[in-house]
Backbone as CSV, one residue per row, in Angstrom:
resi,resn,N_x,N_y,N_z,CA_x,CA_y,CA_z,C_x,C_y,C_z
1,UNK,-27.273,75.872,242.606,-27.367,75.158,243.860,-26.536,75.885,244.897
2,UNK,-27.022,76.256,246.213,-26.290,76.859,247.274,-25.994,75.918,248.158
3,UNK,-25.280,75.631,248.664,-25.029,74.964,250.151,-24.072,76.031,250.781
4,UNK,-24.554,75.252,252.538,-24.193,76.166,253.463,-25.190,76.581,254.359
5,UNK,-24.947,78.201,254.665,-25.916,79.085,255.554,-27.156,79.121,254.551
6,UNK,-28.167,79.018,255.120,-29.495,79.447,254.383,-29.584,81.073,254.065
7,UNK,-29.629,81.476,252.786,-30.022,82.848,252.899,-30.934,83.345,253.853
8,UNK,-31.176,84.700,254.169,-31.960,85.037,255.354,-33.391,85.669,254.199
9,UNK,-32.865,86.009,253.620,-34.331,86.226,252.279,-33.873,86.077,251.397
10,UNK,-34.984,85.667,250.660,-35.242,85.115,248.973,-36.460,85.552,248.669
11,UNK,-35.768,85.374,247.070,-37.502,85.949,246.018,-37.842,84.331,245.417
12,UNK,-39.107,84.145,245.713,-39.303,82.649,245.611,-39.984,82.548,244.242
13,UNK,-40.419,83.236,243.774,-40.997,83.744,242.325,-39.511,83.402,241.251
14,UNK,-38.617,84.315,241.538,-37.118,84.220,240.495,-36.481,83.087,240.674
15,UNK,-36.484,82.201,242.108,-35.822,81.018,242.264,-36.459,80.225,241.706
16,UNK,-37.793,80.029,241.777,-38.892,78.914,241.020,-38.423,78.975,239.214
17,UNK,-38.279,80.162,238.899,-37.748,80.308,237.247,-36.568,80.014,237.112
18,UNK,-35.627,80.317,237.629,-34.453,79.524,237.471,-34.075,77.845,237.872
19,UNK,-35.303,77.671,238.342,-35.004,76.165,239.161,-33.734,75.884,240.130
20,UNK,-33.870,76.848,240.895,-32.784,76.834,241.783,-32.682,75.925,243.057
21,UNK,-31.825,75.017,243.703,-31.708,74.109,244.710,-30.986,74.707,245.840
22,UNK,-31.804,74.838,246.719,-30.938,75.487,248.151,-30.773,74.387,249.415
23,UNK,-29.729,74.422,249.686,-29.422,73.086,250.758,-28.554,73.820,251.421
24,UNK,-28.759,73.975,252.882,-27.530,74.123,254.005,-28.352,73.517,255.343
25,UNK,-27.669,74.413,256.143,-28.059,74.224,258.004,-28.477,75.305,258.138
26,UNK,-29.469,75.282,259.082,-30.050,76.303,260.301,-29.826,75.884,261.666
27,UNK,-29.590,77.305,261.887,-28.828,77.417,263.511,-30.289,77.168,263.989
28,UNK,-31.077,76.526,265.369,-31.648,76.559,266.093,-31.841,78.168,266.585
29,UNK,-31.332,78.465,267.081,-30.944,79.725,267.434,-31.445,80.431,266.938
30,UNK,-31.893,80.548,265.392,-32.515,81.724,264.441,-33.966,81.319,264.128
31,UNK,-34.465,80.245,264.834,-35.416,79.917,265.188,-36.515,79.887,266.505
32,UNK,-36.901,81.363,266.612,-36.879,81.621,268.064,-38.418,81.075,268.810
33,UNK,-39.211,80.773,267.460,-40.540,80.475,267.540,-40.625,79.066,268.061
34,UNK,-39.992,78.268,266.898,-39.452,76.808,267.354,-39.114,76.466,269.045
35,UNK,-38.157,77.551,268.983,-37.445,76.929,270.172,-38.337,77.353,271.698
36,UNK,-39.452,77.944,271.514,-40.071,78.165,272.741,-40.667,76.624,273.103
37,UNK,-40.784,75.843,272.125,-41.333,74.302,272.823,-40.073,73.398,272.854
38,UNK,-39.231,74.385,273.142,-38.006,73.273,272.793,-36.999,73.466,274.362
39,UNK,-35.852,72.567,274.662,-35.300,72.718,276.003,-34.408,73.967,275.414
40,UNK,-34.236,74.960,276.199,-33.912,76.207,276.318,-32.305,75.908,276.064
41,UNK,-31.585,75.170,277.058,-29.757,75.054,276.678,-29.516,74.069,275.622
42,UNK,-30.604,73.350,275.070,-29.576,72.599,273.890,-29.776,73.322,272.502
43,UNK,-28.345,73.026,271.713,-28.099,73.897,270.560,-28.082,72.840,269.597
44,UNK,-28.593,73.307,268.706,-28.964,72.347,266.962,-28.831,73.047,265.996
45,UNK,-28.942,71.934,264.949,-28.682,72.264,263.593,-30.178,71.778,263.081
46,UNK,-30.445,72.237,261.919,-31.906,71.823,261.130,-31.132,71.595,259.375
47,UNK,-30.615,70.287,258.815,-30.624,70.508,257.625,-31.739,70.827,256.706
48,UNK,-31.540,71.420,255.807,-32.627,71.691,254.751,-32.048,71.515,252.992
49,UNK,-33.044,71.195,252.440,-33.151,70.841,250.994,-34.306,71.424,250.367
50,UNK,-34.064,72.494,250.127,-35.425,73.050,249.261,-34.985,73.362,247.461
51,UNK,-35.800,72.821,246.801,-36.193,72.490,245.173,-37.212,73.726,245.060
52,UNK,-36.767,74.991,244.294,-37.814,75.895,243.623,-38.340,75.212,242.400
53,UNK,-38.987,75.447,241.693,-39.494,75.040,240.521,-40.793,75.569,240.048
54,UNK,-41.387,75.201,238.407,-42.354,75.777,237.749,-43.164,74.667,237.627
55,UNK,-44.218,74.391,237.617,-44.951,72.852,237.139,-45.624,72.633,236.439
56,UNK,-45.710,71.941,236.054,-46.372,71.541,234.170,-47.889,72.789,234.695
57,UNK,-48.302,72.890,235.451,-49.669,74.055,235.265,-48.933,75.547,235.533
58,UNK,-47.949,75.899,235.459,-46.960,77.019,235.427,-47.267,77.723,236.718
59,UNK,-47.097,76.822,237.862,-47.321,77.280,239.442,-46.198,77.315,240.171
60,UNK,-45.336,78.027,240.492,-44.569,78.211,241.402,-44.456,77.584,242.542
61,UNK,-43.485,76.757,242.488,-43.604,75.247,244.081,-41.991,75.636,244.626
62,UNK,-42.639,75.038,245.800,-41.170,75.056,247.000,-41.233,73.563,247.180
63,UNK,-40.593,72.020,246.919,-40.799,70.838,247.375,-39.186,70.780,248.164
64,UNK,-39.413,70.097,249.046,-38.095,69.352,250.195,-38.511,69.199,251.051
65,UNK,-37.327,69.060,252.073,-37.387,69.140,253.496,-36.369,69.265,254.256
66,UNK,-36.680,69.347,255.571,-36.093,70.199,256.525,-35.997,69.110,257.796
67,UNK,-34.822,68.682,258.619,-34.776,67.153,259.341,-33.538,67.491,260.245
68,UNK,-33.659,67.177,261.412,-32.725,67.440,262.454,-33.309,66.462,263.386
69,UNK,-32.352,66.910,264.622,-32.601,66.936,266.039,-32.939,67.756,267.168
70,UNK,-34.011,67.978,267.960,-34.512,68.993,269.021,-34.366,68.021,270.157
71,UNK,-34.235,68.810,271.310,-34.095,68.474,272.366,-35.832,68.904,273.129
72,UNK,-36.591,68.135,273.631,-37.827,68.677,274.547,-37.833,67.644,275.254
73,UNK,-38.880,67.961,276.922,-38.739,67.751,277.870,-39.740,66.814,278.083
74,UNK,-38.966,66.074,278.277,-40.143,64.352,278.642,-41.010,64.224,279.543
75,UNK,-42.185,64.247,279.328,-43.575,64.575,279.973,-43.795,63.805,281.194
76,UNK,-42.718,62.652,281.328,-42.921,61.394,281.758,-41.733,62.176,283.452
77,UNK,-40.134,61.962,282.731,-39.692,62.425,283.882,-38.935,63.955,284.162
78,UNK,-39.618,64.569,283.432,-38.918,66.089,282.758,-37.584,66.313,282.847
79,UNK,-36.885,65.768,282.121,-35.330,65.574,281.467,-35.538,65.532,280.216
80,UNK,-34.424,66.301,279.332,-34.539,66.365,278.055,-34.578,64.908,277.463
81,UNK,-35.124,64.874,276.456,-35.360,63.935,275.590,-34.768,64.389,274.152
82,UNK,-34.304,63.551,273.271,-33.650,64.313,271.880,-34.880,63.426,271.245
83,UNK,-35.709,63.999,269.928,-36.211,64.074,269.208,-35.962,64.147,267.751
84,UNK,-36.436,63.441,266.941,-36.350,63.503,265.480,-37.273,64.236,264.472
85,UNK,-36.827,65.564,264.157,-37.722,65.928,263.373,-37.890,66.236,262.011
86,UNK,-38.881,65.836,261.346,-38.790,66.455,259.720,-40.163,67.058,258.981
87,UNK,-40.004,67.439,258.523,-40.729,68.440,257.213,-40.614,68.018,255.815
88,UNK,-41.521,67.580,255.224,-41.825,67.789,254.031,-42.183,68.985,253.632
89,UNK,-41.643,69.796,252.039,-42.343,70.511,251.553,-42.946,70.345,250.200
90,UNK,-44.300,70.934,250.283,-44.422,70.575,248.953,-45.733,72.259,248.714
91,UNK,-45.196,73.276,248.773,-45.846,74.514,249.049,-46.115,75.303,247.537
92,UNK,-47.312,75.717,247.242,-47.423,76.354,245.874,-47.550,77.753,246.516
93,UNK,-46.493,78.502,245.160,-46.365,80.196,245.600,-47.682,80.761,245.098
94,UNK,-48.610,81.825,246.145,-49.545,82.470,245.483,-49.673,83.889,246.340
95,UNK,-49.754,84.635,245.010,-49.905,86.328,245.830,-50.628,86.929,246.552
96,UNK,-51.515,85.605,246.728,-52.690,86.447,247.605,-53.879,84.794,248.000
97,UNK,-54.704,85.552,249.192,-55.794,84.774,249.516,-56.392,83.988,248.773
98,UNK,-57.022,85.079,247.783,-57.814,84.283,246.473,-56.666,83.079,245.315
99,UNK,-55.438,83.926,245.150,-54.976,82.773,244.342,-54.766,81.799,245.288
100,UNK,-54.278,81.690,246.244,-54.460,80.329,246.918,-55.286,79.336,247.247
101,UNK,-56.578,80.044,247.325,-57.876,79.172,247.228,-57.482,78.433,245.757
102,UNK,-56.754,78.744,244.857,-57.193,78.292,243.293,-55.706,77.407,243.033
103,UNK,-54.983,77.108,244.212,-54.180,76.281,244.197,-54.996,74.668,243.792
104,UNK,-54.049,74.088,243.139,-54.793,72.537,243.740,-54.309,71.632,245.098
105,UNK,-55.053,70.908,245.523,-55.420,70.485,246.531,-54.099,70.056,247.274
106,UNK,-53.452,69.505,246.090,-51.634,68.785,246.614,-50.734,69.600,246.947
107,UNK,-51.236,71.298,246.765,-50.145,71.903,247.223,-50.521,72.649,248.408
108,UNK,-50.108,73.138,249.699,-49.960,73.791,250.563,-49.629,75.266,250.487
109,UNK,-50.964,76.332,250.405,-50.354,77.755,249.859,-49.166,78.518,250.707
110,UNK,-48.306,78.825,249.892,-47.351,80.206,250.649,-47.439,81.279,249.935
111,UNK,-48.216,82.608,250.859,-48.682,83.817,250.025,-47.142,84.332,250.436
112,UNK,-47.398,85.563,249.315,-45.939,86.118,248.870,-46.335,87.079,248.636
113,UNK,-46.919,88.219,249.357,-47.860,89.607,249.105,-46.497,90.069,248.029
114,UNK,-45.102,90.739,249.353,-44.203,90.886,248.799,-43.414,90.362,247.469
115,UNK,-41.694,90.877,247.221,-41.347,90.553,246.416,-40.181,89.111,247.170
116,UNK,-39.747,89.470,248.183,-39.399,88.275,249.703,-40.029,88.257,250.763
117,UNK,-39.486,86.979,250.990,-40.182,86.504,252.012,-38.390,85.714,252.705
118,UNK,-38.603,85.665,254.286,-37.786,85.074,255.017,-37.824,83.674,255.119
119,UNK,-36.892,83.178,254.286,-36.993,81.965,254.423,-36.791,80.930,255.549
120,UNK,-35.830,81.378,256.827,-35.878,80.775,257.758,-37.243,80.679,258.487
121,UNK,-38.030,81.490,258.463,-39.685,81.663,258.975,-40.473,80.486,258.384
122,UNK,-40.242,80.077,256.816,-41.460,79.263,256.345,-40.652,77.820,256.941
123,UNK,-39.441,77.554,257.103,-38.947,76.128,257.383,-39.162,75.858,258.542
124,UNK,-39.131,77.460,259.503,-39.538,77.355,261.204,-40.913,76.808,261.440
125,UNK,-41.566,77.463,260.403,-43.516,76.748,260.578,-43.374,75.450,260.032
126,UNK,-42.924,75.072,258.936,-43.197,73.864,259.111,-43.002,72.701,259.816
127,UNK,-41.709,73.203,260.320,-40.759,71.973,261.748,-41.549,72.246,262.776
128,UNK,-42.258,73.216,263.218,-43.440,73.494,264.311,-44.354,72.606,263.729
129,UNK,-45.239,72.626,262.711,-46.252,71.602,262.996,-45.760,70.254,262.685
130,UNK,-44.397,70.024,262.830,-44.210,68.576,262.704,-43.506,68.168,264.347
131,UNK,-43.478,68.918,265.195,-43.149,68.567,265.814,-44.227,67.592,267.181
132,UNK,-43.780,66.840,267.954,-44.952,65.649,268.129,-45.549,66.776,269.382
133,UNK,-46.551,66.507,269.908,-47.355,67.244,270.616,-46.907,66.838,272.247
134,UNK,-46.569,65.701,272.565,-45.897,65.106,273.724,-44.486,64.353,273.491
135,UNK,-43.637,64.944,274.093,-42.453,64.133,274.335,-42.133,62.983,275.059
136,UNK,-41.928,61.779,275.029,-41.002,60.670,276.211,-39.481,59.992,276.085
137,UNK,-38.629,59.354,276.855,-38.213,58.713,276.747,-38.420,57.281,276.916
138,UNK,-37.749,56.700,275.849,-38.670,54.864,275.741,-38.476,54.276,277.036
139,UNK,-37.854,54.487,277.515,-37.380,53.543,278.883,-37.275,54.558,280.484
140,UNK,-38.421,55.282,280.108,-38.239,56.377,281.119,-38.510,55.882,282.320
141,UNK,-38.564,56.021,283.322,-38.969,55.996,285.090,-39.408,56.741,285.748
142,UNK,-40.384,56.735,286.211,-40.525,58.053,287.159,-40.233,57.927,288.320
143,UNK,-40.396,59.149,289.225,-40.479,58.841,290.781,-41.609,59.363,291.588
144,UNK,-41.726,58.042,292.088,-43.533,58.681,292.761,-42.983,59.522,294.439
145,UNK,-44.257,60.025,294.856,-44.115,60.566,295.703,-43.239,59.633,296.869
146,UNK,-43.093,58.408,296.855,-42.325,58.002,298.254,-41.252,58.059,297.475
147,UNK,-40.064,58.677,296.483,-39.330,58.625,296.237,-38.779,56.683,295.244
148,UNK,-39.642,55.969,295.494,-39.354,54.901,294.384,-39.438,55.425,292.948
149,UNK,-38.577,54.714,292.421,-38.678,54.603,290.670,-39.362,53.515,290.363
150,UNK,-40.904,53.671,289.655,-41.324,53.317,288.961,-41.259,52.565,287.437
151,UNK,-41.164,52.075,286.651,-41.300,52.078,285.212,-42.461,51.859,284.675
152,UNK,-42.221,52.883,283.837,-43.885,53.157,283.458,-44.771,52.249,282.400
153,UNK,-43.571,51.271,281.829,-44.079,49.570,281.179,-45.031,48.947,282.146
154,UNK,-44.838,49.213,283.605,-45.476,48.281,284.207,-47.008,48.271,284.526
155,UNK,-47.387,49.360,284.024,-48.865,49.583,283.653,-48.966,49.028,282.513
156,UNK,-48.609,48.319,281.944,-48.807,47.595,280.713,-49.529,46.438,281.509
157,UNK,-48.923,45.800,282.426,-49.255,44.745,283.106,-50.457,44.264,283.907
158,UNK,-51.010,45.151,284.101,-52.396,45.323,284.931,-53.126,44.435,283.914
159,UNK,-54.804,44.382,284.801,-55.322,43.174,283.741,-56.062,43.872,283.414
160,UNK,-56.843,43.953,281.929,-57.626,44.431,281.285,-58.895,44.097,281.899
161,UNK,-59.534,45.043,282.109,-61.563,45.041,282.681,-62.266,44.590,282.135
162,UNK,-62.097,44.599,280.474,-62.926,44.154,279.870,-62.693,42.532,279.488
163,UNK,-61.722,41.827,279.859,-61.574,40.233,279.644,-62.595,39.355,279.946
164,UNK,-63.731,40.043,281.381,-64.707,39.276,281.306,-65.504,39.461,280.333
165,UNK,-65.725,40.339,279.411,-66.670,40.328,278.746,-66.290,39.568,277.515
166,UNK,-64.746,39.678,277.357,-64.494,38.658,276.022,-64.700,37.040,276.448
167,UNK,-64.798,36.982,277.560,-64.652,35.382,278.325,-65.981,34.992,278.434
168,UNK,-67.355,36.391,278.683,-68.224,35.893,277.913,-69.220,35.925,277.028
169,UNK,-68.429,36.265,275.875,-68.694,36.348,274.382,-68.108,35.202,273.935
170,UNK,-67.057,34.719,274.451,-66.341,33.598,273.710,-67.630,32.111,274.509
171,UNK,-68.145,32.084,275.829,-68.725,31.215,276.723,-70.380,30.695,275.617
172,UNK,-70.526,31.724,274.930,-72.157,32.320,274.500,-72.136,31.427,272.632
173,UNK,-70.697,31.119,272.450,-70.472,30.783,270.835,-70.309,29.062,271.238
């Protein structure tokens, strides 16, 4: 078991045989892919928990995850917003295209042409597709062009268009 800095490469083949447990932090920072959808001055940490292992069909798996905080820019009044993010892994090792097609279905392939692979790269893709596609804050405000603040609940309030038609569907029973 390692804790700490994440190694910067590993052989995921020898860790899976030893059943090795890797747990530390990632700097934001060494995540440069990530951080292009992310607010540029705030600095983070990404914990991680990754489980190598062999599985009863003698397949090489990566299972954990990877869970922090990002900072991105609220769509609503563009001020950072802090965000919660996490990753599951549950990735079967295969050397190539074809063995990955011959994964089963529950696992998610990670080809491994090589003998390493960078491990900060596969935790960076997965916190990318977990990250939400639009940012807000719950209680955000905007400001419209005459300079009022808005709250944007209050479009909740408007009346629904379609009430006449439930008023008469309900008139017709």
């Amino acid at each position: 078991m390692s804790n700490g800095p994440l190694p910067i490469r590993v052989d995921p083949r020898k860790l899976a045989e030893r059943e090795i447990r890797i747990e530390g932090e990632a700097e934001l920072s060494r995540m440069p892919h990530l951080c292009q959808g992310l607010v540029p001055e705030k600095e983070g940490k990404i914990n991680v928990d990754l489980q190598f292992a062999v599985d009863e069909q003698k397949i090489r798996i990566i299972t954990g995850s990877a869970s922090g905080h990002v900072y991105m820019v609220c769509q609503r009044c563009l001020e950072p917003v802090e965000v919660a993010v996490e990753a599951d892994f549950n990735l079967g090792v295969a050397a190539s295209e074809e063995a990955a097609k011959q994964l089963p279905r529950s696992y998610d392939p990670l080809i491994v042409e090589d003998e390493e692979i960078e491990l900060l790269s596969v935790v960076e893709e997965e916190l990318i597709l977990s990250l939400p596609h639009d940012a807000y804050h719950d209680d955000c405000s905007i400001k419209t062009s005459f300079g009022e603040a808005e709250a944007v609940a209050e479009d909740n309030k408007k009346p629904n268009p379609f009430s006449v038609l439930a008023q008469l569907k309900s008139d017709n029973k």
